[in-house]
Each structure stands twice: as C-alpha cells, then as structure tokens.
C-alpha positions as CSV (number, residue, x, y, z in Angstrom):
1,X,-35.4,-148.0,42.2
2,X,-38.0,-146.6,44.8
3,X,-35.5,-143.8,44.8
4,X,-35.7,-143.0,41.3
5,X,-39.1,-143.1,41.6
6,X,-39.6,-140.7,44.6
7,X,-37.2,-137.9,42.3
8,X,-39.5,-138.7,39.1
9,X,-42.5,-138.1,41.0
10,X,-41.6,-134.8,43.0
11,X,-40.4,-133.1,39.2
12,X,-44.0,-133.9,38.3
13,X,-45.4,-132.4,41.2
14,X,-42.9,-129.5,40.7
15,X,-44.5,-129.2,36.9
16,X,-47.8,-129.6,37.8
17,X,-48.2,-128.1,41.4
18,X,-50.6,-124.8,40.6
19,X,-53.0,-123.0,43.0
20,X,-55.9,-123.1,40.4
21,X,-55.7,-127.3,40.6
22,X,-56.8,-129.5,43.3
23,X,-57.3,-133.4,44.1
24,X,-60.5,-134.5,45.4
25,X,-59.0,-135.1,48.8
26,X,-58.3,-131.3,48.4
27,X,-61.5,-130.0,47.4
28,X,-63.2,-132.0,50.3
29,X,-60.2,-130.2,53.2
30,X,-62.3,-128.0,55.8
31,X,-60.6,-124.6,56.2
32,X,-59.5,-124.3,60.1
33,X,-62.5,-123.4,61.7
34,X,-63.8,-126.9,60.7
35,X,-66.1,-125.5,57.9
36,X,-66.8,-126.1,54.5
37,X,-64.7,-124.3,52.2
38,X,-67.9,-121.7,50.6
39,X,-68.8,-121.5,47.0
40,X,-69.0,-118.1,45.1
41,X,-72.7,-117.3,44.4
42,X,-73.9,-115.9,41.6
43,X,-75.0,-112.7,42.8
44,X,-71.3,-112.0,44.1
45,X,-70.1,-112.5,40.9
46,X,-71.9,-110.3,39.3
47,X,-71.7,-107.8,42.1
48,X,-68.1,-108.0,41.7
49,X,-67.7,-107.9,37.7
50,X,-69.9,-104.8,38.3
51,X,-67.6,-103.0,40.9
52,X,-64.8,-103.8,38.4
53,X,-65.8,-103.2,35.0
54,X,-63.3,-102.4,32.5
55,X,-64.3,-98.6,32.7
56,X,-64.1,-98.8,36.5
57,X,-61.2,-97.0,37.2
58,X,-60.8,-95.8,33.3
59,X,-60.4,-92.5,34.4
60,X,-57.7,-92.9,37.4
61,X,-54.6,-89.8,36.4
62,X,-51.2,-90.4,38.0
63,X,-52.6,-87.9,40.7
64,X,-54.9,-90.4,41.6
65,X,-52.5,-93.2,41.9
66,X,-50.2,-91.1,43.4
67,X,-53.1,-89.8,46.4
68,X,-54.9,-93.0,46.3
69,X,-55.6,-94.2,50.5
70,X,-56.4,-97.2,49.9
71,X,-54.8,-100.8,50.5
72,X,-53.3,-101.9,47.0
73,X,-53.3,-105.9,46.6
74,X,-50.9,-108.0,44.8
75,X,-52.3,-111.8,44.2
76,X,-49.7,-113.9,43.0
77,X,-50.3,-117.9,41.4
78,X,-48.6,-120.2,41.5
79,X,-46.2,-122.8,38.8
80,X,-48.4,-123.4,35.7
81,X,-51.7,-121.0,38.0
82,X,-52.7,-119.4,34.4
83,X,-55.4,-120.8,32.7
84,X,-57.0,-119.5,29.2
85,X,-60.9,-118.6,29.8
86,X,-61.4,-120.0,26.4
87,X,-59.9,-122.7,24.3
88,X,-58.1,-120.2,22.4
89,X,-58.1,-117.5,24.7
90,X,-54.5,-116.1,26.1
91,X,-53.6,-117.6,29.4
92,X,-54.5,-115.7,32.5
93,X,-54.8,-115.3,36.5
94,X,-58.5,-114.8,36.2
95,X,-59.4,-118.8,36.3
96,X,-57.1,-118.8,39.2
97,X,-59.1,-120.8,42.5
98,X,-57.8,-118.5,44.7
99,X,-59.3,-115.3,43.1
100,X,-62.5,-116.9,43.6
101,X,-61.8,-117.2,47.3
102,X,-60.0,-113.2,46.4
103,X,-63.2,-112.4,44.9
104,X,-65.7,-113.6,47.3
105,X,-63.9,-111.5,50.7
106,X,-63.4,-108.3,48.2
107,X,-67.3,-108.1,47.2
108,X,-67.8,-108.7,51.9
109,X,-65.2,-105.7,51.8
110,X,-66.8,-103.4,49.4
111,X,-70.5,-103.8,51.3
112,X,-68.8,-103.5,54.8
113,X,-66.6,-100.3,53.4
114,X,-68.5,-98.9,50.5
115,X,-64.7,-98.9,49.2
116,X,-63.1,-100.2,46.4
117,X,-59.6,-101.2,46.3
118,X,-57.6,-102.1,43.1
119,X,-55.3,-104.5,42.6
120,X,-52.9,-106.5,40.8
121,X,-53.4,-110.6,39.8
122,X,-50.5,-112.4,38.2
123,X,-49.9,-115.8,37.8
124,X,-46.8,-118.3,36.0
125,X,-47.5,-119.4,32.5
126,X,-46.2,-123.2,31.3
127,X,-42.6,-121.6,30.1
128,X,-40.0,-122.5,31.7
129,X,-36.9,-121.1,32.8
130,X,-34.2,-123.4,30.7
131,X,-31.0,-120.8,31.7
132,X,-29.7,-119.2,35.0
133,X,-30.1,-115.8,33.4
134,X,-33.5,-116.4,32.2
135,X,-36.5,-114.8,34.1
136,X,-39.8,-116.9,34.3
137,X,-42.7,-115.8,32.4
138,X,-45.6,-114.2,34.3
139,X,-49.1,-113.3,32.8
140,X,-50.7,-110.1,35.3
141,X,-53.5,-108.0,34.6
142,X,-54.4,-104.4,37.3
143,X,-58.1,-103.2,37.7
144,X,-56.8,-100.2,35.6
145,X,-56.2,-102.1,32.8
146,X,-59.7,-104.1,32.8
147,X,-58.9,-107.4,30.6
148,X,-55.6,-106.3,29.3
149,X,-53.2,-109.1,30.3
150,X,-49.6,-108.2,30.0
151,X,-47.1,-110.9,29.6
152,X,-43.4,-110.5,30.9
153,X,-40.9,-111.0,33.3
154,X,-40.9,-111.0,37.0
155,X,-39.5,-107.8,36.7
156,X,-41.8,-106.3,34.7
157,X,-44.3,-107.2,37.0
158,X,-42.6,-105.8,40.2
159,X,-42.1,-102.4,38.2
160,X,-45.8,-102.9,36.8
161,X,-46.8,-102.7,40.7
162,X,-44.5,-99.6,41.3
163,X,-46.6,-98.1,38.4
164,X,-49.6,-98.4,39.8
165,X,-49.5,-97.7,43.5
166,X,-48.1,-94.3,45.0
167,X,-45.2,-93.8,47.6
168,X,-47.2,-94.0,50.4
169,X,-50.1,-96.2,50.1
170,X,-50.2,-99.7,51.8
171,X,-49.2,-102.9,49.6
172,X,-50.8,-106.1,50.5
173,X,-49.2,-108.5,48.9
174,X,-50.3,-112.9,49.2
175,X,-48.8,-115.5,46.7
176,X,-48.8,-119.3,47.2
177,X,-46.3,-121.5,46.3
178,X,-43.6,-120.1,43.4
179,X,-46.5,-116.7,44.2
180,X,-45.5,-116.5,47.8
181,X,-41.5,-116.9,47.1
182,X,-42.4,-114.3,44.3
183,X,-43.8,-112.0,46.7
184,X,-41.2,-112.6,49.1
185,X,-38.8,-111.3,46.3
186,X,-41.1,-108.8,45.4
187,X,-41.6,-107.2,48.7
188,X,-37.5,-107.3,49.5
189,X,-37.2,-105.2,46.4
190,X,-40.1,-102.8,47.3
191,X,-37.5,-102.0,50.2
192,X,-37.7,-97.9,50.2
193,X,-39.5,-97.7,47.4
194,X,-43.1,-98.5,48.4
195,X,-45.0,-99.2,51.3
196,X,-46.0,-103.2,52.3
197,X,-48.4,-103.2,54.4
198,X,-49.1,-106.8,54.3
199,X,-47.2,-110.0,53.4
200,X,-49.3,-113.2,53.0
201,X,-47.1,-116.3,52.3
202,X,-48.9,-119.3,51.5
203,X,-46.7,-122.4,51.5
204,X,-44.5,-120.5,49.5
205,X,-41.5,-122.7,47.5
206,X,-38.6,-121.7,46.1
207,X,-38.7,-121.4,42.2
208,X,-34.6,-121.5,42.3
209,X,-34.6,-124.0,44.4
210,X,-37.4,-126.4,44.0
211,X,-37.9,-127.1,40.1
212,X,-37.0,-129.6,37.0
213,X,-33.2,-129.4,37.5
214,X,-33.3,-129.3,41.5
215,X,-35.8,-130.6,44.4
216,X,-33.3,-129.4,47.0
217,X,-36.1,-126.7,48.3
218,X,-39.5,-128.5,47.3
219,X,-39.8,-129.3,51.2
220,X,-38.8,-126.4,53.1
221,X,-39.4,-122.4,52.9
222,X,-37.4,-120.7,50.6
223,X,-34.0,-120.0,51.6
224,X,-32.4,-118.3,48.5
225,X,-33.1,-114.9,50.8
226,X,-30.5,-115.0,53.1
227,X,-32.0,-114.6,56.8
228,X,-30.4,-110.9,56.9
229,X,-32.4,-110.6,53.7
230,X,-36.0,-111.9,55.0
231,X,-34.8,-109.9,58.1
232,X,-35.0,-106.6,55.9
233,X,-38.6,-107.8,54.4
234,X,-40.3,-108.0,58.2
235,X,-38.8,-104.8,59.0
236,X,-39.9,-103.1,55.7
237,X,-43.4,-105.0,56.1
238,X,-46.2,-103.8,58.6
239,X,-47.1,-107.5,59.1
240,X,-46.2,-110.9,57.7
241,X,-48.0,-114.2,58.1
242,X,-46.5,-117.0,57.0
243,X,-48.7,-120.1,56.1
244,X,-48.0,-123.6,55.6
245,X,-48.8,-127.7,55.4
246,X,-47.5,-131.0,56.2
247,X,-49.9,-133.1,54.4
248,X,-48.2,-132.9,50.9
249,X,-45.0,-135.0,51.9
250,X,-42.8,-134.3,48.6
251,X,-44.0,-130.6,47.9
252,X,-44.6,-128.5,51.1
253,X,-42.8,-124.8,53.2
254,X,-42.4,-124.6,56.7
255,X,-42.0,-121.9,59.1
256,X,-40.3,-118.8,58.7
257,X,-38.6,-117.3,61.9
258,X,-38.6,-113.4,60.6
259,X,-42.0,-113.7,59.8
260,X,-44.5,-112.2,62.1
261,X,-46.7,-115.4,62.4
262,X,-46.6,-118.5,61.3
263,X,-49.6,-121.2,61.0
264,X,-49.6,-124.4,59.6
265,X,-53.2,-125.8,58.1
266,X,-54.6,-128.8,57.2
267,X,-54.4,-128.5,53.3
268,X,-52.5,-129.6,51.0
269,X,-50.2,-127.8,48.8
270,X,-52.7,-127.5,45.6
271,X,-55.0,-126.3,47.6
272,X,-54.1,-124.3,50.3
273,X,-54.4,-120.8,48.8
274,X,-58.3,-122.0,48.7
275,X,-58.4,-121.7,52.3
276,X,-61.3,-119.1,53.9
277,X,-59.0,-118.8,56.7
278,X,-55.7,-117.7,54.3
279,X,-58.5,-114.4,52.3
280,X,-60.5,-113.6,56.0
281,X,-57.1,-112.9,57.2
282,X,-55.8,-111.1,54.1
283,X,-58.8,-108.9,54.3
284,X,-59.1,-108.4,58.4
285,X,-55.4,-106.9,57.5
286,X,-57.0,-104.5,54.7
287,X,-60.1,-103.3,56.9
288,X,-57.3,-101.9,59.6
289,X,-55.3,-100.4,56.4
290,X,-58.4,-98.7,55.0
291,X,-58.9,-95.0,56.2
C-alpha cells in the first residue's frame, strides 16, 4: 500500500511540478549566498516593459538578425510553467516566476551595458503527450514578436530560435526542469547550426522519462541523451552549468559529468529556477558574451 502511494504521489508531482509554482517552504528558501530571494520593484518593471515594447525591435530586417552581436537568450518553463495573464487570456510564459527573476538581472544588464538583448521565452502548456510520436505542446513568444504567442511543437520552437538568431551570434540558453532537458535537446540539435554560448540546466528532468506513464527518470538527470550525445553538447557549448537539489526526494536531477560545472542548491524543485544565484550567473555569462 505505502508503495502505491509513493507512485500516485510522484505522477502528481510529475503533473503539477512547474517553475511558475512554489510551496511556502519554497518561497521562504534563501538563494546560496544566504540572502533573501529579492522582489521585482516597480520601477524595474516598468523600466523593463519600456526597453521591450512591442515596437521595440519592430523594425529588426533579416540583416539585422543575421549581424546582430549580441547574446541571444532562450528561457525555457517547465511541465504545466504557462499561465493565462487573464481568466480568458491564452496561456503564456510571461506569468512564469522565473522571468521575473529573468526580468529583474536583464533591466541590471541593460543599465550596466546600455545594451539590449532579445530573446526567446517558452514554456509547456497542460496538453499532454498521449502517443510516442506525439510532440508536447509549447507556448513561446520572441522580443520581435512583442505579445504574439505562438503555440506549437518543440520543434517549431527550436526552428523558431534558428529564425531569429544569426549563424554566429552567442545562444544562451537556461530551462528548468522538462525546460532544462528541453534545452539540453535543443542545444544537441543547434549542433553546427548555431552558436551556444551558454547552457544553464536547472534540475532539469527527463520529459520521456519522468511523466504519467513512467517515473523511471523523476530522480536523476536525464539520460535519454546518450553520454556520447551530452558529450557533443559541451563540446558544441562555450560553457555549461549544470544545477540541481536534493531536497525534493520524489522529483529531483543530479549531476551531469559532461557538463562544465555542476552545483547543487538548497531549493527545491518548484522553486529552484527562482534562485538569484541560477539569473546572476546566467547574466555574468552574457556580460563576457557582449562585445
């Protein structure tokens, strides 16, 4: 019976896990330097929905994407990370917890730079994948695009990113959970084709192998990339930091050898893409990217 029990409950954390939800023990987690996590300010808010209005980048040709220097970031959420901004509103990555912690570091980045990168937010919906051939449904949105949020497959969104960036510019690329396996996958098929500057996985889990019909990988990193396979990623990736927890028993990663670095914080799952530690890194990374 306590068996059965154990399985029911890690399918509902597998169902419910998303990096836009936490439990108060979460929200109350210091980030590593022993610090309370900060709150977004008003004024940085409306800094940042300044720097990124819808007509922002509205005039961007393929030249531009094609010349632009600057770090490109892909944010990936995690299972069931899309939330609707209204009661009937389309589900989105906006509402997502850690764009906040995103959004808060990019405003610091703009003042320190006077630059303005774009980017790339996506984020999985409640559909599931019911057959092997199936791909998972992902809602994304890119600065060019202002509120336009696409939905499609996790296809779509890799060739979405090809779209938008240029041969030669510098992808940084962070997901947590399902969003750091996705980017896993994303950056091993970015292989040749684009340049990853940075890879930021954040207790990332296996959406093959961690989900309704299997909990084989809901407590260990992914594995369904072969170790030749995640071999080919850090070779292909400037740098790639690997982060992960032990506090969530039934839903947790671990370390990855081919990754450049690996730390393990004191979060939990749900909340662990909230960390300041996780975005000061992601954005120490883009400073040394940006020309």
């Amino acid at each position: 019976m306590r068996i059965m029990k154990k399985a029911l409950f890690i399918n509902i954390l597998v169902l419910l896990q998303a990096c836009n939800s936490s439990t108060a023990d979460d929200r109350d987690t210091p980030d590593a330097s022993g610090e309370e996590l900060e709150a977004s300010t008003g004024d940085d808010a409306e800094m940042y929905d300044e720097l990124y209005s819808s007509s922002q980048f509205s005039e961007f040709t393929p030249q531009d994407i094609a010349n632009d220097p600057l770090p490109y970031f892909v944010i990936l959420g995690g299972n069931l990370s899309c939330r609707s901004e209204s009661i009937s509103g389309p589900q989105s990555p906006y509402p997502m917890k850690a764009f906040k912690k995103f959004e808060k570091q990019m405003v610091k980045f703009i003042r320190k730079t006077g630059k303005r990168p774009r980017f790339m937010l996506a984020c999985y919906g409640s559909k599931q994948k019911m057959k092997p051939e199936e791909e998972r449904q992902v809602f994304f949105v890119s600065s060019l695009a202002g509120d336009q949020i696409i939905t499609g497959t996790e296809t779509a969104l890799v060739n979405a990113v090809k779209a938008a960036t240029g041969p030669y510019q510098r992808l940084i690329i962070a997901g947590h959970s399902y969003g750091g396996w996705l980017s896993m996958q994303m950056a091993h098929k970015l292989i040749h084709q684009r340049q990853v500057g940075g890879l930021f996985t954040i207790d990332p889990i296996s959406a093959e192998e961690c989900n309704v019909q299997t909990r084989e990988g809901c407590q260990r990193a992914p594995e369904d990339l072969d170790a030749s396979e995640r071999q080919r990623i850090a070779d292909w990736t400037g740098y790639w930091k690997n982060f992960y927890q032990e506090r969530s028993d039934l839903l947790h990663s671990g370390k990855i050898i081919e990754a450049d670095e690996n730390e393990v914080l004191g979060a939990r799952h749900l909340s662990i893409a909230e960390e300041k530690t996780v975005w000061l890194e992601v954005f120490r990374l883009a400073e040394e990217l940006t020309p």
